[in-house]
C-alpha angles and dihedrals in degrees: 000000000000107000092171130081114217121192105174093188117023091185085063110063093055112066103194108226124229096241114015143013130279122192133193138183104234093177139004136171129160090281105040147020125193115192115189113222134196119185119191122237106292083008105144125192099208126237107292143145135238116206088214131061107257135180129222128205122183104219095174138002128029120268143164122251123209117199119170108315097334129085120210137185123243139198147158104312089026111141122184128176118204121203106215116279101029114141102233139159140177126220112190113221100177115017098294124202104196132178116218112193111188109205100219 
């Protein structure tokens, strides 16, 4: 039985497009869910919450982070770690491949 989930290249399973975002779970268990994005170039994903701590990891592209009333700048090798309840958005400013992993 594989207990085990392994992924060799992150900035591969998610293909940017050239206009708009896809997303897709590429794990979930009762604890965690990691959903791998890709934005395409200009693509925004607009101020929102999440009601669970999450983390974020730029695996490709350069983008701009919002998080709460700062903006700061990511890249390939960016973290963040969000508390619930923090606004936060994301702006691509290259094609951008990012992981998003919610803490339930």
């Amino acid at each position: 039985m594989t207990n085990y989930t392994h992924i060799l290249d992150l900035a591969n399973e998610a293909d940017p497009p050239a206009d708009g975002i896809l997303s897709r779970t590429i794990f979930q268990d009762d604890r965690v869910k990691a959903v791998i994005f890709g934005f395409g170039q200009g693509q925004e994903l607009s101020e929102h919450t999440a009601s669970k701590p999450a983390m974020l990891h730029f695996v490709k592209g350069e983008a701009a982070v919002g998080l709460g009333d700062d903006t700061k700048e990511a890249q390939a090798g960016t973290w963040v770690h969000m508390p619930a309840g923090l606004k936060h958005s994301i702006k691509a400013k290259t094609p951008v491949v990012m992981l998003l992993v919610l803490l339930k």
